[in-house]
C-alpha positions as CSV (number, residue, x, y, z in Angstrom):
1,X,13.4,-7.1,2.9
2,X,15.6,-4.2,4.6
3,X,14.7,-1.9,2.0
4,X,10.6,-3.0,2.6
5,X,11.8,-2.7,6.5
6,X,12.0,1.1,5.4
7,X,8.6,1.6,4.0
8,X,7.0,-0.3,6.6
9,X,8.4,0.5,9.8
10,X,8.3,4.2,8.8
11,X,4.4,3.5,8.5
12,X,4.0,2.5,11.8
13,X,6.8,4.2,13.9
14,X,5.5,7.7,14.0
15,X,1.9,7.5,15.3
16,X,3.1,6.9,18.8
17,X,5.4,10.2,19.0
18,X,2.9,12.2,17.4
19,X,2.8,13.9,20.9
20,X,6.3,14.2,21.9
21,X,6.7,16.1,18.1
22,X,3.7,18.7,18.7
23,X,5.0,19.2,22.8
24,X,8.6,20.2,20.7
25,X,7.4,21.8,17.9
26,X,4.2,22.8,18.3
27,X,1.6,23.1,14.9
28,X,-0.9,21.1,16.9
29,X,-3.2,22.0,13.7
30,X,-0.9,20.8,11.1
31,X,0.8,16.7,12.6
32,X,-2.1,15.8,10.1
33,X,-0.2,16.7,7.8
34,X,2.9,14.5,9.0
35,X,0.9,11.3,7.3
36,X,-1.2,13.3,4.3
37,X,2.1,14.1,2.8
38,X,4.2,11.1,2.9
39,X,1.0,9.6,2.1
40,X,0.7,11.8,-0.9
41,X,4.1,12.0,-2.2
42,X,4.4,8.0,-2.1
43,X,1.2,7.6,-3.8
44,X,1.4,10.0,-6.9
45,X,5.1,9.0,-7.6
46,X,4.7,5.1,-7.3
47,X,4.2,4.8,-11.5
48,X,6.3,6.8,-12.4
49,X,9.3,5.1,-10.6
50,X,7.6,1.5,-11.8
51,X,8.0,3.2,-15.7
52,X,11.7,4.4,-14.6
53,X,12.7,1.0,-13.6
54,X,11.5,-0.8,-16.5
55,X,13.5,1.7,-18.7
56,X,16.9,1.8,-16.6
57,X,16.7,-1.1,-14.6
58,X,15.4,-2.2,-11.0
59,X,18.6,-1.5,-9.0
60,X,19.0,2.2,-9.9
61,X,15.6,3.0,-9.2
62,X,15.7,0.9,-5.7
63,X,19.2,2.8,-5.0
64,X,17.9,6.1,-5.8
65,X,14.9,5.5,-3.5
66,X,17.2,4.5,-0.5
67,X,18.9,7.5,-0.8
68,X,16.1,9.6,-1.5
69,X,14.4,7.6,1.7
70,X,18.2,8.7,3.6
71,X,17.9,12.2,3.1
72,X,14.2,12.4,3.6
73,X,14.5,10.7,7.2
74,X,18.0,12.7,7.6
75,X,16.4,15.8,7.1
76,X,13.4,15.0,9.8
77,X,15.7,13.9,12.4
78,X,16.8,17.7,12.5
79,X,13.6,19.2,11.7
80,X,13.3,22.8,13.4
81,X,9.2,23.5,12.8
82,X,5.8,21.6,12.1
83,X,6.3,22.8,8.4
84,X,10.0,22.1,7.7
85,X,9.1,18.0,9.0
86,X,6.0,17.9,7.0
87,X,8.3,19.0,4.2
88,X,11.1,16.7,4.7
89,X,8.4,13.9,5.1
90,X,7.1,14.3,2.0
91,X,10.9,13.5,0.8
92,X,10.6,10.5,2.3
93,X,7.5,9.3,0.5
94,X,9.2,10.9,-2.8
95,X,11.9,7.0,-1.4
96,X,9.3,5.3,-0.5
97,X,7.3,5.6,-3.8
98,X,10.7,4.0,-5.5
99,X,11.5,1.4,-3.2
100,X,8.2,-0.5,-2.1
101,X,7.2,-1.2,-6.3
102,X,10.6,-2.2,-6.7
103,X,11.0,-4.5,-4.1
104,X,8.2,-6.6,-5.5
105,X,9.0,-6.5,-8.8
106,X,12.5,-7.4,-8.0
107,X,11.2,-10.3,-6.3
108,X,9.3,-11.0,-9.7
109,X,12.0,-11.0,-11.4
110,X,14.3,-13.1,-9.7
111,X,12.3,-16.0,-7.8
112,X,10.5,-19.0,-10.0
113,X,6.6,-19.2,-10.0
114,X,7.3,-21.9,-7.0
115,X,9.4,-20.1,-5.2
116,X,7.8,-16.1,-5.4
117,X,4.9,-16.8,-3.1
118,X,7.5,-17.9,-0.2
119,X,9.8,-14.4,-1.3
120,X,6.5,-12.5,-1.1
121,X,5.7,-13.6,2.3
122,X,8.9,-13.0,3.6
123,X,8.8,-9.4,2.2
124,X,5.2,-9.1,3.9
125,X,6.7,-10.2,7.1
126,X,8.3,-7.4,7.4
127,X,5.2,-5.4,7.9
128,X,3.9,-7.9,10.5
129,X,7.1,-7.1,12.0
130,X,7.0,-3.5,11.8
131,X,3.7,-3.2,13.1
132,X,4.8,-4.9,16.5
133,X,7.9,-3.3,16.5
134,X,7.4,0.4,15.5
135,X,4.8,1.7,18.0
136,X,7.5,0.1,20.6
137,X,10.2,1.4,19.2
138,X,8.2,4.7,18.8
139,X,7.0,5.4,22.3
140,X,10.1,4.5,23.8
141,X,12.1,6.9,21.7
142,X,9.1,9.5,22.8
143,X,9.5,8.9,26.3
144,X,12.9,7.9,27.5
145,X,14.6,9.6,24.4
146,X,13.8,11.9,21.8
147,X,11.6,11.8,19.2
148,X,14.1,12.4,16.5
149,X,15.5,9.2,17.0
150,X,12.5,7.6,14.9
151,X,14.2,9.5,12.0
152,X,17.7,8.3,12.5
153,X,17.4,4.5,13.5
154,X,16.4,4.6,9.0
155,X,19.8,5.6,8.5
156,X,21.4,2.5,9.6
157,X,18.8,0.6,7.4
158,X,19.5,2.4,4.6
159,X,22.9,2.2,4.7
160,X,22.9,-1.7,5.1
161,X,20.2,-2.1,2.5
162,X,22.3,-0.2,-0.2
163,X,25.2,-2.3,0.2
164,X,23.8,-5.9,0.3
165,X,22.0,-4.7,-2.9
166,X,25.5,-3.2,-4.5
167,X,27.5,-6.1,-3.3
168,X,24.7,-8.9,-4.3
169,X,22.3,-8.2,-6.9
170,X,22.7,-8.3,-10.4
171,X,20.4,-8.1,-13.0
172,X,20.2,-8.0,-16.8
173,X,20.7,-4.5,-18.3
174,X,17.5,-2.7,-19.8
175,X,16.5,-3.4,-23.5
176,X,18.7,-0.8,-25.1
177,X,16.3,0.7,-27.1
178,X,13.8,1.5,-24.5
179,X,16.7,2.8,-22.5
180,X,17.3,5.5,-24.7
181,X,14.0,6.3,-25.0
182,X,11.9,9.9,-24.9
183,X,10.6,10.0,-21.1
184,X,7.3,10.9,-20.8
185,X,7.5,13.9,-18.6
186,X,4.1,15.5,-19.9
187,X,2.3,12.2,-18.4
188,X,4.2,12.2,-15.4
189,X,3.6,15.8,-14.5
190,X,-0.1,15.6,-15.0
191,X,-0.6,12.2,-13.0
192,X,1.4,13.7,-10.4
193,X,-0.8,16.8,-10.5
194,X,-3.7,14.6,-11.3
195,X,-4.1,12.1,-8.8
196,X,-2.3,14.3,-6.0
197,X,-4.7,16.7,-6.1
198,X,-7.2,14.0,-5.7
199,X,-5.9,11.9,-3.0
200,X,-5.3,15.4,-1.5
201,X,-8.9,16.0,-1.6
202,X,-9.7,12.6,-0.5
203,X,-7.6,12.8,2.9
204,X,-8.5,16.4,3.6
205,X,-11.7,16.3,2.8
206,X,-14.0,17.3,5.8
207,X,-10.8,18.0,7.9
208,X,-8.9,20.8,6.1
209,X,-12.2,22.0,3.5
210,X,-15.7,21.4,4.0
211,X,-16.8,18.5,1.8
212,X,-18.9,20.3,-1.0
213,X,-17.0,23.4,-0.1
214,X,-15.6,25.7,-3.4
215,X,-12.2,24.9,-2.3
216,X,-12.7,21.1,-2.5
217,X,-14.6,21.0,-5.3
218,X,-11.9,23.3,-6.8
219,X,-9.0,20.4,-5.9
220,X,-11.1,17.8,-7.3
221,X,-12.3,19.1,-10.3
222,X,-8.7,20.3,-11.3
223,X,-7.6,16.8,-10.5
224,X,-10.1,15.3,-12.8
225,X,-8.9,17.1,-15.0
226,X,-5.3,17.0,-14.9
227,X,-6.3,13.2,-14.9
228,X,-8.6,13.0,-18.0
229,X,-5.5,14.9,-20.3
230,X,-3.3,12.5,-18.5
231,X,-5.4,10.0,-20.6
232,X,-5.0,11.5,-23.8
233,X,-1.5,11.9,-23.5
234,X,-1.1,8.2,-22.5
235,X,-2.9,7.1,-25.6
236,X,-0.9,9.5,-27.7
237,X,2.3,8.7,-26.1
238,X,5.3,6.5,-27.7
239,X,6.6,5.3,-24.2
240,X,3.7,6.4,-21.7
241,X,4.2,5.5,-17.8
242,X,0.8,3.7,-17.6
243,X,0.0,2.4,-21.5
244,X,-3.7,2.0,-22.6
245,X,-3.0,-1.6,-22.7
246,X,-2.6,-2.3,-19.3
247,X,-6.9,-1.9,-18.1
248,X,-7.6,-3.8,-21.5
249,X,-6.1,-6.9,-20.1
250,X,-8.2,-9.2,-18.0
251,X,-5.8,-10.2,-15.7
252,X,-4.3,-6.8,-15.3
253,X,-7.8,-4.7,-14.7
254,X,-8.6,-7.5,-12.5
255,X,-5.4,-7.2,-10.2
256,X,-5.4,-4.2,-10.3
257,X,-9.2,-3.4,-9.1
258,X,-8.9,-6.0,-6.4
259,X,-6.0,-4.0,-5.0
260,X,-8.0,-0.8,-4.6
261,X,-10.6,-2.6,-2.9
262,X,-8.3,-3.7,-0.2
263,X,-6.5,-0.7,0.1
264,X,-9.8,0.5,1.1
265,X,-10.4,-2.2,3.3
266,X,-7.3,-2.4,5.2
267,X,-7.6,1.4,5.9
268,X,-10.9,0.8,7.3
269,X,-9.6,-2.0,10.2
270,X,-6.4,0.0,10.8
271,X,-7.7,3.1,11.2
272,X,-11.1,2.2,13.3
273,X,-10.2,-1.2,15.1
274,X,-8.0,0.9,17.2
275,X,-10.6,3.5,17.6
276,X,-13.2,0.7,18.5
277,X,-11.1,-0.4,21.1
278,X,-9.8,2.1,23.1
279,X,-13.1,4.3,22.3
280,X,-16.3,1.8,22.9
281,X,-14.0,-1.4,25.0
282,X,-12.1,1.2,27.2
283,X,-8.8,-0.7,26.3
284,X,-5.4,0.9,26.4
285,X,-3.6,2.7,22.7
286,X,-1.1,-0.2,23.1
287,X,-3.8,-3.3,23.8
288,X,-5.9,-1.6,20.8
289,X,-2.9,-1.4,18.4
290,X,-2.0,-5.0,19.2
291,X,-5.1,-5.7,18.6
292,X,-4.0,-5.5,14.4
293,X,-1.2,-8.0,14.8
294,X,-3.2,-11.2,13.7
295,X,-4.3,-9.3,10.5
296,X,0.0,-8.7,9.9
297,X,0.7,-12.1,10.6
298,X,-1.9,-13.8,9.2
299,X,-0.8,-12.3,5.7
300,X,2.3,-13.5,4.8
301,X,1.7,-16.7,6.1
302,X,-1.3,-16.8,3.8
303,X,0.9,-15.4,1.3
304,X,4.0,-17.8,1.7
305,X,1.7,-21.0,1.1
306,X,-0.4,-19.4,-1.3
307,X,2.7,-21.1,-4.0
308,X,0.7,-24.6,-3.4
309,X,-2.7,-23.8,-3.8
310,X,-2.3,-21.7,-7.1
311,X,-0.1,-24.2,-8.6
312,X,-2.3,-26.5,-7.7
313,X,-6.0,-25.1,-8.7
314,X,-4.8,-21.7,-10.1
315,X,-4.9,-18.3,-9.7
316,X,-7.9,-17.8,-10.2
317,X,-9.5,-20.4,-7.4
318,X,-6.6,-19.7,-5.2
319,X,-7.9,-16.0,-5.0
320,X,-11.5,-16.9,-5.2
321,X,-10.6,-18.9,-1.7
322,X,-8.8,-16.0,-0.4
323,X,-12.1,-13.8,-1.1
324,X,-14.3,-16.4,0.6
325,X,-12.1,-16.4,4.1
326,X,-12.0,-12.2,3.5
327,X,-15.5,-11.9,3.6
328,X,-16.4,-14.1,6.6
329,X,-13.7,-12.0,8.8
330,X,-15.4,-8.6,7.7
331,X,-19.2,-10.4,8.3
332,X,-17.7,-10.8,11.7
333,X,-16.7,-7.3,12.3
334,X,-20.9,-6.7,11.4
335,X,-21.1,-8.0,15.0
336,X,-18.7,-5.8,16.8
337,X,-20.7,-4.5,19.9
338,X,-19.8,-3.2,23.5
339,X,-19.6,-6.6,25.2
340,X,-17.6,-8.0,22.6
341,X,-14.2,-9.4,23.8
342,X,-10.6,-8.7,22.5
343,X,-10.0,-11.8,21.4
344,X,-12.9,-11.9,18.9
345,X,-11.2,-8.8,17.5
346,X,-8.0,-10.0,16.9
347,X,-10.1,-13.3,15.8
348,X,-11.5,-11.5,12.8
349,X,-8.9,-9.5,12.1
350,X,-6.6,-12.8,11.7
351,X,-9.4,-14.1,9.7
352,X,-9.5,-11.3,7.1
353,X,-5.5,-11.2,6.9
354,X,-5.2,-14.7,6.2
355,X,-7.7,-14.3,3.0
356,X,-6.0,-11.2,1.9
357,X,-2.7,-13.0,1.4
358,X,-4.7,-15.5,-0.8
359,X,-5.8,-13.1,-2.7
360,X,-2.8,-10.6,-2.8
361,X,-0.2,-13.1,-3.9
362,X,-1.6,-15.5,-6.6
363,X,-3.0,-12.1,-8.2
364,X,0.1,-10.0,-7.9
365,X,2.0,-13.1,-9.6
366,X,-0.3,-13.6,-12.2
367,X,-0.2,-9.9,-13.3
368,X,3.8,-9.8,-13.2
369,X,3.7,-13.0,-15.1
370,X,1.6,-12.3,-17.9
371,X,3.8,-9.6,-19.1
372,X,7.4,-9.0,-20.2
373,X,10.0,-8.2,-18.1
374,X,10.4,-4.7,-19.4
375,X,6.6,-4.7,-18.7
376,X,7.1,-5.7,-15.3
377,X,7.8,-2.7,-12.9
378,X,4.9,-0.9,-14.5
379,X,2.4,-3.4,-13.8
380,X,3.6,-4.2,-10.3
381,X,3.6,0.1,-9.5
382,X,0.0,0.2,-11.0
383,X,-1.7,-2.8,-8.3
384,X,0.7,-0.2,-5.4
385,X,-0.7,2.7,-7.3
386,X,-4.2,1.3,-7.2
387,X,-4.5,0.3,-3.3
388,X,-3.0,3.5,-2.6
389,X,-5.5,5.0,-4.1
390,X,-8.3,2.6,-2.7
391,X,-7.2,3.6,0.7
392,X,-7.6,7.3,0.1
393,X,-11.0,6.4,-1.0
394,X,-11.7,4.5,2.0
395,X,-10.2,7.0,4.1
396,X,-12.9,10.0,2.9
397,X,-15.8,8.0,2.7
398,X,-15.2,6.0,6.2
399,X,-14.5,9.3,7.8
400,X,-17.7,10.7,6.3
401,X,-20.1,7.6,7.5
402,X,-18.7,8.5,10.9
403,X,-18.8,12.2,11.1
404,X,-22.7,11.3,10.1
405,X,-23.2,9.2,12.2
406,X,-22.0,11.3,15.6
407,X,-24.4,13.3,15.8
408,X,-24.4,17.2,15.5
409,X,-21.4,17.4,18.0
410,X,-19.7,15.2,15.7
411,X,-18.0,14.1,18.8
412,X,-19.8,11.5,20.4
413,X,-19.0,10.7,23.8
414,X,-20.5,7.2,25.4
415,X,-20.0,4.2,24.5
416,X,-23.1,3.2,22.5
417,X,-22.9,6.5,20.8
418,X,-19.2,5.7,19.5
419,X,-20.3,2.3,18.8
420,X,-23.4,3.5,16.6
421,X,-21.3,5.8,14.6
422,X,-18.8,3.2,14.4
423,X,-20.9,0.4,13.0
424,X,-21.8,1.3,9.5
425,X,-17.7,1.4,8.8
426,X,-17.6,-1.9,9.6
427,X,-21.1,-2.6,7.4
428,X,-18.9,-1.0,4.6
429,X,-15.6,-2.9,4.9
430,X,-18.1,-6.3,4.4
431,X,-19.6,-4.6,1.6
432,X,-15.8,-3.6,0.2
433,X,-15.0,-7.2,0.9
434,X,-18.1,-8.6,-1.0
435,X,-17.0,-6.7,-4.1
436,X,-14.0,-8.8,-4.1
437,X,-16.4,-10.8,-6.1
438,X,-16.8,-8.9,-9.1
439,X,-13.1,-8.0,-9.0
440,X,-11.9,-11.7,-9.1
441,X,-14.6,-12.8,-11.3
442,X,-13.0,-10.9,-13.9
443,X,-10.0,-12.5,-13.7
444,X,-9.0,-14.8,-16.8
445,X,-9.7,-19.1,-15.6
446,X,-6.5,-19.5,-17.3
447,X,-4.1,-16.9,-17.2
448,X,-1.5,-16.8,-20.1
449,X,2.4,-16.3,-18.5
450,X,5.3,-15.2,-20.2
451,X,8.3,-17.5,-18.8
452,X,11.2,-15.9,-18.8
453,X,14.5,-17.7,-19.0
454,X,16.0,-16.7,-15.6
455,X,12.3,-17.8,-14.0
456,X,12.4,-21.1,-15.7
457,X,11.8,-23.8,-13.4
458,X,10.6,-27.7,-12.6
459,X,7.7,-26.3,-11.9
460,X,7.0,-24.5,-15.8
461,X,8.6,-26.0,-18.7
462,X,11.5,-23.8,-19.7
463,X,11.4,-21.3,-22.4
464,X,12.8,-18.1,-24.2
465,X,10.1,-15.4,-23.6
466,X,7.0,-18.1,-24.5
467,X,3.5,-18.4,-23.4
468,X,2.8,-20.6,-21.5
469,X,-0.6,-21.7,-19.9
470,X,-0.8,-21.1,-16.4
471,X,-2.3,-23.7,-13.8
């Protein structure tokens, strides 16, 4: 949880002393860049840490990320220029791309089919948490401190979180001979190149180059493909970071579509219920921020009683009641208007959170359990991987319905006009939400798990590396 606490309070902290950082700095132009490239580094190194720990092992990989995450936030705290922090953030993403895959498949590893749903929603508390606490914590190092400080109250964390996990976990050493094995460092520079030239193309897309413009289309098209050989050297590969095998599963390419899909939709409401707010409501930045709060608490509890349901009726049903509850919280964000009140905001957005843990849980679990445990750390980086990805994708194309539909100023200025160019983002996060359909439908009605013996438990007859049928 402290080492998530990292991840997820250095999400949220930073938005709020945006302007204290450019008043000290200056680079007015580039703070963009301040989320692009933590954004960028996390999402293009997230598989190839999830490979890394199923070859040497969980806790090096979570270590190395902590310390990675140390220096990264070290290194901002006494940040001279724009550049140098945009820099230094992108070290921190380089942490947090090893330590939020881990922590989850840490938890896979350790907790019993019962007993995960309950670790998982403590984990995702920590981002309910973090979303009350870091634009707090954030303006009030803004204004009655300094700005740096947002950098340095990691350190502490860090430092705690490396020595509970030294002093407290233990954990079976990798199989030897995959330990020993040739890294695939071709595959893991071209997905880097690959998919961070795409995600880079994504979030600066309209902002940095012209959509359509040579430079874009030059990003993209080298992405594709950097991607496409990526491919070939996968299937090729003895011990490739993302094996062919893994989107040839049902339960895999099923978890791990439904993840993109609300990456994309979780970028959508943060990113635009805020906006909504303060923009077409005339609330405050700190009433529409807390605004978001039901969708982070709603989730982990979802998530922490998901355990029942799914053991219950299954995966499967558990996550086709989650996308029920999902869809009739984005329908209601169809209805968003100017005389709608606050608290039928933060109505839907509790709404939407609570079927999102329902789905994120029992599918998560499912995947992680249908492998080995050597298998483990790459499936649980690809569903990351995936709604990282999903929420670049949102990102471009929610920004693009908007910057349509604001006119030729692109800058619209009343209420109704915000509100019309804001509307068809929320038509498209029901849409997003409606294709949770498909994505769960593919889903296997009985999904086949591998018990391993340290997960054996009354709830799963015990056995050395069996199938058994799930619920």
């Amino acid at each position: 949880m402290l080492g998530n606490a990292l991840v997820a309070l250095d999400t949220t902290i930073i938005a709020t002393a945006v302007t204290a950082i450019v008043e000290d700095l200056g680079g007015f132009d580039q703070f963009p860049w301040l989320f692009s490239a933590y954004l960028l580094s996390h999402a293009v190194t997230t598989p190839i840490f999830g490979k890394l720990s199923d070859t040497v092992g969980r806790k090096p990989v979570m270590l190395l990320g902590i310390g990675v995450f140390f220096l990264g936030s070290t290194l901002s705290g006494f940040a001279q220029s724009m550049t140098a922090l945009i820099a230094f953030r992108a070290v921190q993403g380089l942490g947090a791309g090893a330590v939020q895959p881990t922590v989850l498949t840490i938890a896979g590893d350790i907790y019993t089919l019962r007993d995960r749903p309950r670790a998982q929603g403590y984990i995702a508390s920590v981002w309910a948490a973090a979303s009350v606490l870091g634009p707090a914590v954030g303006g009030l190092f803004a204004e009655y401190g300094s700005w740096r400080g947002i950098f340095f109250v990691n350190v502490p964390i860090c430092a705690v979180a490396a020595v509970l996990l030294i002093r407290n976990f233990r954990e079976e050493s990798a199989d030897p001979p995959r330990r020993h094995s040739r890294p695939d460092v071709m595959g893991a520079v071209l997905l880097s190149l690959g998919a961070g030239l795409l995600v880079l193309g994504l979030l600066e897309g309209g902002q940095s180059w012209a959509w359509g413009s040579p430079t874009w289309i030059a990003i993209v098209a080298i992405g594709a493909v950097c991607l496409l050989l990526f491919g070939v050297v996968e299937w090729r590969g003895r011990n490739p970071i993302m094996p062919p095998w893994l989107l040839g599963r049902r339960t895999l390419l099923g978890t791990v579509l439904t993840s993109a899909i609300i990456g994309a939709i979780v970028t959508g409401l943060t990113s635009y219920i805020p906006l909504f707010s303060q923009s077409v409501l005339a609330t405050t930045a700190i009433t529409g921020g807390f605004l978001l709060t039901p969708l982070t608490l709603a989730w982990p509890l979802a998530s922490s009683q998901s355990g029942r349901l799914y053991l219950r009726i299954g995966f499967r049903r558990t996550a086709w009641a989650g996308t029920t509850i999902t869809i009739f919280g984005a329908c209601l964000t169809v209805l968003f208007g100017e005389s709608t009140a606050e608290w039928q905001i933060a109505g839907a957005c509790f709404v939407i959170g609570f079927g999102l843990g329902l789905i994120t849980s029992p599918t998560i679990i499912a995947a992680q359990g249908s492998v080995e445990r050597h298998e483990r750390g790459v499936v649980t980086s690809c569903t990351t991987f995936a709604r990282s990805i999903g929420g670049a994708v949102g990102a471009a194309g929610f920004g693009a319905l908007v910057a349509a539909h604001s006119g030729n100023s692109g800058d619209p200025r009343s209420p109704t006009q915000l509100d019309a160019a804001l509307h068809p983002v929320f038509i498209c996060i029901a849409l997003a939400a409606s294709g949770l359909i498909v994505t769960v439908a593919i889903l296997p009605r009985h999904v086949q798990l591998i018990v391993q013996p340290q997960n054996a438990a009354d709830d799963i007859s015990a056995g050395t590396g069996r199938r058994m049928p799930g619920p």
